[in-house]
C-alpha positions as CSV (number, residue, x, y, z in Angstrom):
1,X,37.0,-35.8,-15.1
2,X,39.7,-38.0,-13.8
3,X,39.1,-41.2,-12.6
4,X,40.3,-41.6,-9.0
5,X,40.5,-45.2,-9.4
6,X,42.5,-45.0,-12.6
7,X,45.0,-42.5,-10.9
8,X,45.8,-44.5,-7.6
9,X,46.1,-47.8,-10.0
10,X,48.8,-45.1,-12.2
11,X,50.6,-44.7,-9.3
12,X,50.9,-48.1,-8.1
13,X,52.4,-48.7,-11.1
14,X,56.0,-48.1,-10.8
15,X,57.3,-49.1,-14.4
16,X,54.2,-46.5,-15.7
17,X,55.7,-43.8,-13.7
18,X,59.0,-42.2,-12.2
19,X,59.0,-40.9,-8.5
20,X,59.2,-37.1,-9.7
21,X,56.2,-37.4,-11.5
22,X,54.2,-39.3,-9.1
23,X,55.1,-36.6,-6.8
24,X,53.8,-33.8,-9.1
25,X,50.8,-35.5,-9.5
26,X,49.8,-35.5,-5.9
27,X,50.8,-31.9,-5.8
28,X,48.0,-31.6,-8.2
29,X,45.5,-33.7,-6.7
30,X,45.7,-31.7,-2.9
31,X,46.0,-28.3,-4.7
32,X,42.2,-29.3,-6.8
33,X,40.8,-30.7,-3.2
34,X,41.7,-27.8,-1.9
35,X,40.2,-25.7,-4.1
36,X,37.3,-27.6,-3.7
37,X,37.1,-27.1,0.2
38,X,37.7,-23.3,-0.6
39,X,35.1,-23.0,-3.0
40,X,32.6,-24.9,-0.4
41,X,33.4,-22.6,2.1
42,X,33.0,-19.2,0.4
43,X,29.4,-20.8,-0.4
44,X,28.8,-21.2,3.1
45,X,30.3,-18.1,3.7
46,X,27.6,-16.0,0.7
47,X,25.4,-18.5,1.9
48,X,25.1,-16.9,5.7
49,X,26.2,-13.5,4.9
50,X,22.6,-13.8,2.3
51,X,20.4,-15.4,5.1
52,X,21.6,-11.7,7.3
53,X,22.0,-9.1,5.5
54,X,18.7,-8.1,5.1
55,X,18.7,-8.0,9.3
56,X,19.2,-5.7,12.0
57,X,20.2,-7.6,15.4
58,X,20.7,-4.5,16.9
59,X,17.1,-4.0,17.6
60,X,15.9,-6.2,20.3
61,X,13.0,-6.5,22.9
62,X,9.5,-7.3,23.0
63,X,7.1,-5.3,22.2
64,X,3.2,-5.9,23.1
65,X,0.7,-4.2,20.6
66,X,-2.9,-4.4,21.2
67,X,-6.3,-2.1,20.2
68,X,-8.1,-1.7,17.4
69,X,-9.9,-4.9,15.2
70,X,-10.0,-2.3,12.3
71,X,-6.0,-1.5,12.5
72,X,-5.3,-5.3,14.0
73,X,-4.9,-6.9,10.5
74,X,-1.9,-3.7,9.5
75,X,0.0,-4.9,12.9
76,X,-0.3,-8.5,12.4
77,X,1.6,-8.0,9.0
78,X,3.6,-5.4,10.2
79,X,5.1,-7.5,13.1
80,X,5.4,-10.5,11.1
81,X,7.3,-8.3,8.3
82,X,9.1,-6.4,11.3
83,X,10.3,-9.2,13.2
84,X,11.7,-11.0,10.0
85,X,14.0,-7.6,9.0
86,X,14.6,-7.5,13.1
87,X,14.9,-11.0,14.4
88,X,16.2,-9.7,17.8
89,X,12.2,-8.3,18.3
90,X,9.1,-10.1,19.7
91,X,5.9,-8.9,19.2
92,X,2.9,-9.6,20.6
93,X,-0.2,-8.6,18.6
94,X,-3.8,-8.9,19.7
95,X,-7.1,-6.8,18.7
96,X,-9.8,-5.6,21.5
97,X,-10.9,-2.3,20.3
98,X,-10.1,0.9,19.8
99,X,-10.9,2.1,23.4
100,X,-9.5,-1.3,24.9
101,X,-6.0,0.0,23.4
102,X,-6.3,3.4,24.3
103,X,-6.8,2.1,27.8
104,X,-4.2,0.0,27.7
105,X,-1.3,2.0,26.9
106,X,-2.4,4.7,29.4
107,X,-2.1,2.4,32.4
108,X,0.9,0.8,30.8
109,X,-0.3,-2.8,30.2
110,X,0.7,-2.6,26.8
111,X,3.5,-1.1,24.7
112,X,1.6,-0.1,21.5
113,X,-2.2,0.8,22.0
114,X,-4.1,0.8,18.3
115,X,-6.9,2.8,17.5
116,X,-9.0,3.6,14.3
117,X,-10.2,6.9,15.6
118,X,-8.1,9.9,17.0
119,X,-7.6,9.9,21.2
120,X,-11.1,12.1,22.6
121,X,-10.8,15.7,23.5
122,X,-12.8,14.4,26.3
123,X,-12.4,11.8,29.1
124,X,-13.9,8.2,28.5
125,X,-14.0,5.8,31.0
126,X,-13.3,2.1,29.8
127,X,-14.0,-1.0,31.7
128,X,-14.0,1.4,34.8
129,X,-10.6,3.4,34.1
130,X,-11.2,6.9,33.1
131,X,-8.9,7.9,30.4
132,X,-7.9,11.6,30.2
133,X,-8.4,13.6,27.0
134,X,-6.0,14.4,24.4
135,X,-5.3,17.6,26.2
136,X,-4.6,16.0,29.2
137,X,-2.8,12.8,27.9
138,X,-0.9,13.6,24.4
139,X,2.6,14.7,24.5
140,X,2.4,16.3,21.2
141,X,-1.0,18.6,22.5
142,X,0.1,18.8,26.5
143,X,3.6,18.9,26.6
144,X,6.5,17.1,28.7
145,X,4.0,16.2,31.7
146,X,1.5,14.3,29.3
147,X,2.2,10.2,28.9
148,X,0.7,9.1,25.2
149,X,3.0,9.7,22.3
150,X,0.7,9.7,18.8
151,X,1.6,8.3,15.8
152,X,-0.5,8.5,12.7
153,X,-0.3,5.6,10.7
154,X,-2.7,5.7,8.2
155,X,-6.1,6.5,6.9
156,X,-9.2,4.5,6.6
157,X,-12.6,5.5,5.2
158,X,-16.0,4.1,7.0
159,X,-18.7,3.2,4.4
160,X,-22.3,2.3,4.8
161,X,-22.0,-0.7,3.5
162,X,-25.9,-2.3,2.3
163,X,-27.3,-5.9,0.8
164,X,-30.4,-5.1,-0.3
165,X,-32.5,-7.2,-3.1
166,X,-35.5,-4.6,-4.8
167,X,-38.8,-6.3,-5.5
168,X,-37.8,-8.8,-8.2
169,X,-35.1,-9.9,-6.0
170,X,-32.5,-8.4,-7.7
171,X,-29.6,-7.1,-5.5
172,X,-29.3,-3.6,-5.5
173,X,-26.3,-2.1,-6.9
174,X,-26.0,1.4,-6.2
175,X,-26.7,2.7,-2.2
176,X,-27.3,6.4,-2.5
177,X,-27.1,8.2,1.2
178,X,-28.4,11.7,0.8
179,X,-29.7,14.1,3.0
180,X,-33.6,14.2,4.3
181,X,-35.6,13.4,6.8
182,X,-36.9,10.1,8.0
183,X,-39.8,8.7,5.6
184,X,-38.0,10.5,2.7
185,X,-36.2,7.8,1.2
186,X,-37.2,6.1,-2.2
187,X,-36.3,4.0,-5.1
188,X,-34.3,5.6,-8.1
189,X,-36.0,5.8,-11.8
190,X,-33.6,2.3,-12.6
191,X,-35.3,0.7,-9.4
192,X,-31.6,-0.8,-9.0
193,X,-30.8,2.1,-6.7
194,X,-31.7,2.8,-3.2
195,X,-32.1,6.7,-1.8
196,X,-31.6,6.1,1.8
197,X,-32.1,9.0,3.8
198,X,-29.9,10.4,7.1
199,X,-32.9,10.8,8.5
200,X,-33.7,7.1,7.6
201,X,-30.6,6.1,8.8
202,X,-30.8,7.5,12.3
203,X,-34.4,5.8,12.5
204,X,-32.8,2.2,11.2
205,X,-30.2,2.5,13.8
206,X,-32.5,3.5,16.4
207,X,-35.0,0.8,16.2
208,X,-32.8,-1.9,14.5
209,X,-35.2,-2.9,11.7
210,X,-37.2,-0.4,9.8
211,X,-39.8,-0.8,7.0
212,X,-39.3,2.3,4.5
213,X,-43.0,2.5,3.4
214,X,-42.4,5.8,0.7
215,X,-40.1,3.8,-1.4
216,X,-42.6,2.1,-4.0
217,X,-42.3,-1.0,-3.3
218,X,-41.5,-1.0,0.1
219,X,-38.3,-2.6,1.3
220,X,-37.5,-3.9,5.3
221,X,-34.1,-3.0,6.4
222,X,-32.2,-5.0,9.3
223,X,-29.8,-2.9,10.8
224,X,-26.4,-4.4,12.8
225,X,-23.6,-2.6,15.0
226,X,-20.2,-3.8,16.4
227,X,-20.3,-6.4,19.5
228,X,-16.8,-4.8,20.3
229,X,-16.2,-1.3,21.7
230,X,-14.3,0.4,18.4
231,X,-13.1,3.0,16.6
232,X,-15.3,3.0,13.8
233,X,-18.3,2.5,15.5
234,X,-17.3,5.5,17.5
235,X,-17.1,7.9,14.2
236,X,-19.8,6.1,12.6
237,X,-22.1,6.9,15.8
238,X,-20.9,10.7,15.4
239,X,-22.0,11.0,12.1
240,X,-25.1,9.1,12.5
241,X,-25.8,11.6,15.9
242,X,-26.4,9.1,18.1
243,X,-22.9,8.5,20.1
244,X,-22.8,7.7,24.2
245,X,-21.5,10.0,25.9
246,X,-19.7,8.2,28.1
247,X,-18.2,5.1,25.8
248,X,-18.8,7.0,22.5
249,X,-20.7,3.9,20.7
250,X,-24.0,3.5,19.1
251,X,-26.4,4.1,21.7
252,X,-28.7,1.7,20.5
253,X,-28.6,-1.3,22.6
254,X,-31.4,-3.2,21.6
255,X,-29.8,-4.4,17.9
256,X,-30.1,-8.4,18.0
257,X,-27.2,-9.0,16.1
258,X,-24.0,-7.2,17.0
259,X,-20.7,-8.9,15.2
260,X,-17.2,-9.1,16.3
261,X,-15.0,-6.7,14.1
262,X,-15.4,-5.4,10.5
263,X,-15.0,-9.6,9.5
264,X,-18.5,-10.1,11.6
265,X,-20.4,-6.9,10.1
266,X,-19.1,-8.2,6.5
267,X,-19.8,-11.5,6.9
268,X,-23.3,-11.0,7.9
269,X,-24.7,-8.6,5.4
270,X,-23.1,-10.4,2.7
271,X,-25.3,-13.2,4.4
272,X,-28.6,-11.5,4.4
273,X,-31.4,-13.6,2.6
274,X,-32.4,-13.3,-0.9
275,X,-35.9,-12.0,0.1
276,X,-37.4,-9.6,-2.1
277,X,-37.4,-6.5,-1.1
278,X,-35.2,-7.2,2.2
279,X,-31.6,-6.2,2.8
280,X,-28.8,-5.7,5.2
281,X,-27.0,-2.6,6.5
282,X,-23.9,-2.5,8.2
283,X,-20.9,0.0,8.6
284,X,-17.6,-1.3,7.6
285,X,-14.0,0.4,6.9
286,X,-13.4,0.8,3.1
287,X,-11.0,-2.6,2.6
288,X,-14.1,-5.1,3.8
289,X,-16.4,-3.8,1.3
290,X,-17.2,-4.6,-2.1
291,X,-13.7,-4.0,-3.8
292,X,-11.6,-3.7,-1.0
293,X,-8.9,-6.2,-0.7
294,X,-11.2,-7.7,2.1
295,X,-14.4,-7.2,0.5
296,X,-16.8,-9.2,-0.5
297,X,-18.8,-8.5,-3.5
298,X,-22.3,-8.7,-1.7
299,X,-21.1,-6.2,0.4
300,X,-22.2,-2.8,-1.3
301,X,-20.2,0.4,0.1
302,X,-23.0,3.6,-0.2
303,X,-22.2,6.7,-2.2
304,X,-22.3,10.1,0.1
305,X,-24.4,12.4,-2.0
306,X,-23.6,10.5,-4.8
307,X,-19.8,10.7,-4.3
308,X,-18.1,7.5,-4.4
309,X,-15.3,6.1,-1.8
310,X,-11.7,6.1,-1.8
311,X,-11.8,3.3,-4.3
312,X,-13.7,4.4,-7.3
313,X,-11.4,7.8,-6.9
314,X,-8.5,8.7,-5.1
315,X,-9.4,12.1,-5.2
316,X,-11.7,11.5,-3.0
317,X,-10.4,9.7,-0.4
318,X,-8.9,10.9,2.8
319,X,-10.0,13.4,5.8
320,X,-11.4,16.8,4.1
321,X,-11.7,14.4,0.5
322,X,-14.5,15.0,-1.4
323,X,-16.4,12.2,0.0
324,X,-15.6,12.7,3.7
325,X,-17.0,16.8,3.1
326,X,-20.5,14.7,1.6
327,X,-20.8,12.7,4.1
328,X,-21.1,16.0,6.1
329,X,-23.7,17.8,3.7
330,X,-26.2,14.4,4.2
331,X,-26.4,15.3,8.0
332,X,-27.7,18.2,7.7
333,X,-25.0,20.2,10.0
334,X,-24.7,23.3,9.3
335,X,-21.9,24.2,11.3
336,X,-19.3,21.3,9.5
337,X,-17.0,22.6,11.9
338,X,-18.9,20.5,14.4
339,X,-19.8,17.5,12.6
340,X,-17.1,14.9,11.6
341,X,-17.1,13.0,8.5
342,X,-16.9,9.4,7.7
343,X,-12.8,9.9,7.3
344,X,-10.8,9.4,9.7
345,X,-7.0,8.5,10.9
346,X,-5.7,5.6,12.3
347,X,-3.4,5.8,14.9
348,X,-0.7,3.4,17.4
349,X,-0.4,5.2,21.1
350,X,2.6,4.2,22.8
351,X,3.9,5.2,26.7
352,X,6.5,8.3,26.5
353,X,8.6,9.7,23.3
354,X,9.3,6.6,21.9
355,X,12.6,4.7,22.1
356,X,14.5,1.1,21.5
357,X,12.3,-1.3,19.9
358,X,8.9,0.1,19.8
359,X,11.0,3.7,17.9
360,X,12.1,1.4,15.8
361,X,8.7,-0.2,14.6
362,X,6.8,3.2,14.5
363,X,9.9,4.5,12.3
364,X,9.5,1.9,10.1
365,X,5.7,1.5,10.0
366,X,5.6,5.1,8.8
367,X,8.3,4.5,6.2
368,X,7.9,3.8,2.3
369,X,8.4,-0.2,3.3
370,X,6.1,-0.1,6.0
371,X,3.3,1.9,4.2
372,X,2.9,-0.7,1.8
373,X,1.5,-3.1,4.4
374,X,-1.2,-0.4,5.3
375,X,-2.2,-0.1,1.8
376,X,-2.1,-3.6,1.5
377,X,-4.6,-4.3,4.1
378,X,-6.8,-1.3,2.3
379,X,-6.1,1.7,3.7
380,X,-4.4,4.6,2.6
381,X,-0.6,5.8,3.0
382,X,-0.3,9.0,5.5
């Protein structure tokens, strides 16, 4: 490169150079700056044009999105992945329970209600607001008077999810959930593998602790249930049989240790003391279990009938998948057209057929691009 010193001493110098070259040479000097100046502006130019072409700035409002603690971690990456492709967009995101969102988008406080169960054929009342049934309230079921739009955005699968330690003190790897009556359960021939009866089950989650005195040797079970009104407690209570009628939870109110969310139930099985022959069980959606992409290893997810969950299979994921149908047989139903399984939806309510802003997040939650976030927070695609 040149040296700018060199070339203003060169033409200083008039016996080194005539007038007509001096001239030529400044020609070429402003026609490299320029370049120069052109070349930093088309960078600038890539530069910005990069930074927005991935964005839509003709999507703009806010939206407020609140509901389910199972569905909550799906919407806070979906609005954080939304609002960078739509930087026009606010949203708001908060969890509260299934029922809480439901709630909410029928009298309008929110935008996007989220639950992780389907809205009731029946009426519920919520923090003293009855809320219609689906027959009443869902435009797709009642027609151009009802107020709820639906929008499946996924599918989840409820596990029973155990910490358990056998005699030696040896955690228990395999949960077996079959069906039977209460007293029924027992140990498997490895004496790694637990038998819990239906029957059992109902009698743990009526009482909150149970001693199951056939299994030899004996093992005392602590039992613990949701703190918050949700979703999955809701369809877990169904297939248990014991569900409120009114807010469609557990019934059992005497359970010493509710937690907050699917984070709290984990959390506090994976806890439970290495006491032989003691354990844990909790219900928890697929993704916080033991493999699930917020599991935790501790945290065993039960076998229906000896069919495994979504994870060991993907043929048996899913509403009507082999293991929701199982989880059927071990209640001993036998009208299944009555009984639901441990499958289920998940869903975002929102007020009217959806347009602006919140059309343009349920469009792209249900996309290819948006799907990936719910499979990324372990759930499965619709």
């Amino acid at each position: 490169m040149v040296n700018k010193t060199e070339i203003r001493a060169f033409l200083h110098d008039a016996k080194a150079v005539s007038p007509a070259i001096a001239t030529l040479i400044l020609i070429v000097i402003a026609a490299v700056a320029a370049a120069g100046v052109g070349i930093l502006v088309q960078s600038s130019q890539k530069n910005a044009q990069d930074q927005t072409a991935d964005k839509d700035m003709s999507v703009m409002g806010t939206i407020v999105l609140k509901g389910s603690t199972t569905v909550l971690p799906v919407s806070q990456a979906g609005a954080e992945a939304f609002m960078k492709k739509n930087p026009a967009v606010d949203m708001k995101v908060s969890g509260g329970g299934s029922t809480e969102g439901r709630m909410y988008v029928y009298t309008k406080t929110v935008d996007i209600g989220a639950s992780s169960a389907i809205w009731p054929t029946t009426e519920t009342v919520t923090d003293g607001v009855t809320v219609p049934g689906r027959g009443v309230a869902i435009i797709q079921d009642a027609g151009a008077d009802a107020t709820i739009w639906e929008t499946k955005i996924g599918t989840g699968m409820i596990v029973v999810a155990g910490n358990i330690y056998n005699s030696t003190g040896v955690a228990v790897k395999t949960i077996n959930v079959l069906p039977g009556a209460a007293g029924d359960s027992a140990w498997a021939a490895d004496g790694n593998t637990l038998n819990i009866t239906h029957g059992d089950m109902q009698a743990l989650y009526t009482a909150g602790t149970l001693d199951l005195t056939n299994p030899s040797p004996a093992v005392k079970l602590e039992a613990v249930q949701r703190s918050d009104p949700s979703g999955t407690e809701e369809t877990f209570a169904d297939w248990l049989g014991n569900k409120d009628g009114t807010t469609k939870q557990l019934t059992s109110a005497i359970l010493a240790t509710p937690k907050q969310g699917n984070q709290g139930i984990r959390d506090y099985v994976a806890g439970a003391p290495t006491t032989p022959s003691t354990g844990r069980i909790g219900f928890v959606d697929i993704g916080f279990a033991k493999g699930g992409v917020n599991g935790n290893d501790k945290v065993i997810p039960a076998v229906q009938n000896g069919v495994a969950n979504g994870i060991a299979s993907k043929d048996t994921k899913g509403v009507a998948g082999k293991y929701d149908t199982e989880s059927i047989t071990v209640t001993g139903v036998t009208d299944v057209t009555k009984q639901k399984g441990l499958a289920r939806d998940l869903f975002y309510y929102s007020q009217g057929i959806p347009t602006g802003a919140v059309k343009a997040y349920l469009d792209w939650i249900t996309s290819v691009e948006g799907q990936k976030i719910v499979q990324a927070e372990g759930f499965f695609s619709v």
